[in-house]
N, C-alpha and C positions, 0 to 999 in steps of 0.2 A: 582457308585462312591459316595454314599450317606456316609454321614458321613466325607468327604474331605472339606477342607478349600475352603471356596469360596472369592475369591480375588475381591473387590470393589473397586472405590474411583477415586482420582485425581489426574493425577502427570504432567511433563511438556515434553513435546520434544523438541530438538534442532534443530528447521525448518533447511532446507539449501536454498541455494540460489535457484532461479527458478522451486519450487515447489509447487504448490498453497497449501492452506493449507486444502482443500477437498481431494486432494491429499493423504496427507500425513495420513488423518485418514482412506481413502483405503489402503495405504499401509500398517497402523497398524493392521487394520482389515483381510488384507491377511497372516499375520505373526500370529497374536492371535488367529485364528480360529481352526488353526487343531494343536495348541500348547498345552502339558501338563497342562500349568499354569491353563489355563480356562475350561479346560475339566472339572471343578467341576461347574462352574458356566453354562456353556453349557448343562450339565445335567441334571441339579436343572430346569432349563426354559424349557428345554423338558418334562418334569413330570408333570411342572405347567402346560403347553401346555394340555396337557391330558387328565388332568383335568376340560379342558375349557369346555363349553355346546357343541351341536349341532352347533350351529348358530355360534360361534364362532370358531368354527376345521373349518367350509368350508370357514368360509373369509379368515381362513388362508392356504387354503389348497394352494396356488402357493405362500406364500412367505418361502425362506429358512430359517433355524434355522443360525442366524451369531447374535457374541457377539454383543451386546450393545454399541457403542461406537461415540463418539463425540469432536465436541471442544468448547472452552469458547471464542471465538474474532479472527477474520480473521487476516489473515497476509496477505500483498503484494505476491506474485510472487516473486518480487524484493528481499523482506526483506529478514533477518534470526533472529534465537533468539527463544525466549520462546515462544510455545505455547502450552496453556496449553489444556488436556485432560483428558474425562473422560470415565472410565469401569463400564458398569451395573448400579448399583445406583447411582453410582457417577456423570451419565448426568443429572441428579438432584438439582446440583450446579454451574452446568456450568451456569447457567444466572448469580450467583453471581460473576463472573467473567466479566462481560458484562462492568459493572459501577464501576470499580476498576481502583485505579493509572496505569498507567503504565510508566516505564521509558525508552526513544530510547535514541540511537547515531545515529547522520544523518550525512553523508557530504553533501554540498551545491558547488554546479560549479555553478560559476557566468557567466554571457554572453548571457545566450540564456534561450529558456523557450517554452516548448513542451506544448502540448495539454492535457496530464497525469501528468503535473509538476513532471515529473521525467524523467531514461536517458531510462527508455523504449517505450517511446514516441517518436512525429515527431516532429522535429523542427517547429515551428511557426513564434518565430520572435527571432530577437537578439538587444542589446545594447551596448555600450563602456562600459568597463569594468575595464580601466588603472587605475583608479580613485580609485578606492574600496583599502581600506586598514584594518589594523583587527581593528585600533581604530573606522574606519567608521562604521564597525560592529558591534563592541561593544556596538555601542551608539544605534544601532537604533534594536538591542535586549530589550534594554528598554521598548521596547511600546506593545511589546510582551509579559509581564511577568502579572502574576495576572490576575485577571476575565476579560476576553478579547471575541471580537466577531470574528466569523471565517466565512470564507465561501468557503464550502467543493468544493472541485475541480471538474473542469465540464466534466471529466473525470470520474465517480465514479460509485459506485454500490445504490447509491440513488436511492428509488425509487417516480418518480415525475409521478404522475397520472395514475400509477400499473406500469409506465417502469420506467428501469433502466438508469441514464443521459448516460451512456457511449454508450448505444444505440440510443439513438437519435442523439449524437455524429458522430455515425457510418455510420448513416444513412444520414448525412449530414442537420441537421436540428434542431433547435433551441428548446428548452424543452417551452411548453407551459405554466411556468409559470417561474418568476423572483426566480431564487436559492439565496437563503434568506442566513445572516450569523445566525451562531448557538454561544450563551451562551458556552464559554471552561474556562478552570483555566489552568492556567500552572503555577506549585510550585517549581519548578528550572529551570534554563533556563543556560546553561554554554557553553563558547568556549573551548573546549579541545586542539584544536591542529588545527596552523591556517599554510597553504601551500599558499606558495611565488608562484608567475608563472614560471614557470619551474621544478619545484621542484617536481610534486607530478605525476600521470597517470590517473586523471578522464579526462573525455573528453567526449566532449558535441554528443551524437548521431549523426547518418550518413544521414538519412530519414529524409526527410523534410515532411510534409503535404502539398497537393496540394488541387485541386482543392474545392468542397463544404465542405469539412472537414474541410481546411484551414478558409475560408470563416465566418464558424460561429463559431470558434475557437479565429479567428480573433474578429470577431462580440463581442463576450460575455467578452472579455478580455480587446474590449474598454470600456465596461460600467463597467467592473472592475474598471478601470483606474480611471474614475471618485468617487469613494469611496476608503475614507482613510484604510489604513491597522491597524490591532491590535490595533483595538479602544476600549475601557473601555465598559463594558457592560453599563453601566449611560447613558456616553454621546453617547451610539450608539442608546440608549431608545430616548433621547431628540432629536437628530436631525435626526431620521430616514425618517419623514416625507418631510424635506427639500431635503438631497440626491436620495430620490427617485425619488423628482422631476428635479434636478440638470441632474443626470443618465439618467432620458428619453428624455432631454431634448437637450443631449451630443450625446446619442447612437446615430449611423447611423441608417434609417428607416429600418427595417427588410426584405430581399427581399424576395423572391418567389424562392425558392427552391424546382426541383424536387426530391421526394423522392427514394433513390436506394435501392436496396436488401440489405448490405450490405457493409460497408466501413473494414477495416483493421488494424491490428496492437494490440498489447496486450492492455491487458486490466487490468490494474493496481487497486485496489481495491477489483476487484470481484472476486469471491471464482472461480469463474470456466466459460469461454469464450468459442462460439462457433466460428471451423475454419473457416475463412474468407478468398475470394479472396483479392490475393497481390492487395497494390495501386503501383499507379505508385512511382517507387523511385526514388528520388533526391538526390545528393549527396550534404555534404557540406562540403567545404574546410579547411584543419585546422588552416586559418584565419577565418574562422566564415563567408566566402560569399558561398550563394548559386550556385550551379553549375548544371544549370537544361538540361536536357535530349538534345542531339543532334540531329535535322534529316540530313539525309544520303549528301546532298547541304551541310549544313552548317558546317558537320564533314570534307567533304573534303577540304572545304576553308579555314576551319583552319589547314587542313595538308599540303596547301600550302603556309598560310603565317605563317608556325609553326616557323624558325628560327628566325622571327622578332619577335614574341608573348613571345618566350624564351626569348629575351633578354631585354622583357619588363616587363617580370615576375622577371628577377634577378634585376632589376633595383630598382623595387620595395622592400620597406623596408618590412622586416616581421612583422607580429601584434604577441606581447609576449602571451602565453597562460595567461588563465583566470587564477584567483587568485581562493581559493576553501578554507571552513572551517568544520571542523567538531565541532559539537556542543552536546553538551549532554540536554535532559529533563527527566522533572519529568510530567506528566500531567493526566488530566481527563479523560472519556471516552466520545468519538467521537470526538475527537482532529485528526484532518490530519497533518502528518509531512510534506508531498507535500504538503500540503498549505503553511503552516511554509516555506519552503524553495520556495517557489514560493514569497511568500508577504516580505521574507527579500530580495529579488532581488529589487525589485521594491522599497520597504525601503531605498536602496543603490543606488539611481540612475540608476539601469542596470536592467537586471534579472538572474534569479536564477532557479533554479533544483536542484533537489534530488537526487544524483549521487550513496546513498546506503544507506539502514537504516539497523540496529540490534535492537530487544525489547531484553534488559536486565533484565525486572523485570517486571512480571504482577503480583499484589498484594502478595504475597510472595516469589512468587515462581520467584527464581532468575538465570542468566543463569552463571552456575559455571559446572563445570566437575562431582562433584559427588552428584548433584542434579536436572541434566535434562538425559532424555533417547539420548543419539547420536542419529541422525536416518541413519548413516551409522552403528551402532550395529543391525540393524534390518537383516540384510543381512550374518550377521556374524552369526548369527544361533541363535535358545534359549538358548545353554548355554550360551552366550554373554549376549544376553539383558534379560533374564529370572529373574533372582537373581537380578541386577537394578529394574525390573518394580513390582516384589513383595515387594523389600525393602520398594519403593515407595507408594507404596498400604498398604504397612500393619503401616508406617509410617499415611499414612492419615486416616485411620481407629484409628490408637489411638490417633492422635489429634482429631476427631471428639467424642470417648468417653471422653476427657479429657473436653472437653466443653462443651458436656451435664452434666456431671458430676459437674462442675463450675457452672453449670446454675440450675442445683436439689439446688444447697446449699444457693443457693439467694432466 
């Protein structure tokens, strides 16, 4: 195949909903490998191969020949939207996608507020929520905007002391050092489209978190509590020393938790989770009260003072569903939108989640129809996605010569 166009570079996929984003570069990898497109590039690295010394054919003698392929910046599970990718030299650039804009739309469900500050999470605790209106919102978007400190969710793919917080998380146990807020910009900050209670279908998760999960969920969200939200990077420099002392001063002492194999439930942030035994579930009501597990005594008491319990249920007024907004940014990298939606709950007097995000724009590359790969066209065959993903490719091949070529004349 010598002598054929060898297709390089970077283009975008249209994540879907519930697919990690290691995911989805397996799946690209399974579609591009025994496809025409790459059989040129697949060739050329065989040859190279061949080429290699001694020493080098035997280190590789158990790994197989599969294209080159990667991504530039994780996506949730949750999310959808842009991410971007690259072929052969083109994973080359993907770190310059690391520290690039990017722009979400997020909804926010106010009322309640999970462990993963989002709806793939267990419930933790809840608040009143009647109160919240969009001007409530509007105003306290404010203190969110511009050089601002964040502090990434204790749910996440951070790694504190080689582990990742979500497993310690998991493991029902407190990360061995204070998760710091991190330096973010955010350069727009917008309400798109704000949903009246009743009006709209988010709705707050089913799974409560129980027992030591619950505990230091709890634990880490009071000393949250204690430190202001979307502070100015200045004054978070000036009186960091006072709130830290404030915050140890508030937290509950840390108890003595035994360590388990193992806690449950996704794992929002991180490219890829190992399966875990179910926790126990809890239901919650769609007034927002807890409804914890019954034993076999107390199920049947209530099936015999059930026609009373009914007419104390109807008696009861209903609680309206939660108000919910969707918002649009523009921001930095290592900006968490579940934080964002977790700190404008608590901005609001209640709390808040993350009920859905989309990335529409990671530094150019924008999610529009004839500028991201479907990743339902992957399944549709290479005549589908074949002609997209070279258009793509040969598009960022001559923007890259167009800008060396800009940069020879400087």
């Amino acid at each position: 195949m010598s002598g054929e166009k060898i297709y390089e570079g970077v283009f975008a996929v249209h994540k879907p909903q519930g697919v990690s984003s290691a995911d989805v570069i397996r799946t690209l990898q399974k579609h591009f490998n025994p496809s025409a497109l790459f059989q040129p590039w697949l060739a050329h690295e065989r040859a190279r191969r061949d080429r290699e010394n001694q020493f080098q054919r035997r280190r590789r003698r158990t790994q197989r020949l599969d294209l080159k392929i990667g991504h530039g910046g994780t996506l949730d599970p949750l999310a959808t939207g842009v991410l971007v990718a690259g072929v052969g030299k083109g994973t080359k650039y993907l770190n310059n996608f690391l520290g690039c804009t990017k722009t979400y739309e997020t909804v926010v469900l106010f009322g309640a507020e999970t462990d993963t500050y989002d709806v793939l999470g267990k419930v933790v605790r809840r608040a009143p929520y009647e109160h919240i209106t969009r001007e409530a919102v509007e105003r306290a978007l404010d203190q969110f905007r511009g050089k601002i400190m964040q502090r990434p969710p204790i749910f996440s793919a951070l790694r504190v002391q080689g582990k990742r917080l979500y497993e310690y998380a998991r493991e029902g146990v407190e990360p061995p050092v204070e998760i710091k807020a991190r330096p973010v910009e955010v350069l727009d900050l917008r309400v798109v489209e704000w949903f009246e209670p009743g009006t709209h279908e988010y709705k707050w998760p089913e799974v409560e978190a129980v027992g030591e999960e619950r505990e230091v969920a709890e634990r880490m969200l009071r000393k949250e509590d204690a430190l202001p939200v979307g502070e100015g990077v200045e004054a978070a420099e000036e009186g960091a020393g006072k709130r830290k002392a404030e915050a140890e001063a508030e937290a509950s002492p840390p108890a003595e938790t035994p360590k388990v194999e193992e806690g449950s439930g996704p794992v929002a942030g991180a490219e890829e989770s190992e399966e875990a035994p179910a926790a126990k579930r809890v239901k919650v009501s769609e007034d927002g009260d807890s409804v914890p597990a019954q034993s076999g005594e107390a199920a049947a008491a209530e099936s015999s003072s059930a026609p009373e319990a009914t007419e104390k249920k109807e008696e009861a007024p209903a609680r309206p569903q939660p108000a919910a907004v969707k918002i649009t940014m523009t921001v930095s990298s290592g900006f968490y939108v579940r934080s964002l939606a977790h700190d404008l709950g608590k901005a609001v007097g209640s709390c808040g989640l993350m009920s859905s995000l989309v990335r529409s724009r990671q530094a150019d590359f924008v999610l529009e129809p004839e500028k991201v790969l479907e990743y339902k066209d992957l399944e549709a065959g290479e005549e589908v996605w074949g002609p997209k993903v070279q258009q793509f490719l040969q598009e960022w091949e001559d923007k890259r010569a167009a800008e060396n070529e800009a940069e020879g004349k400087n």
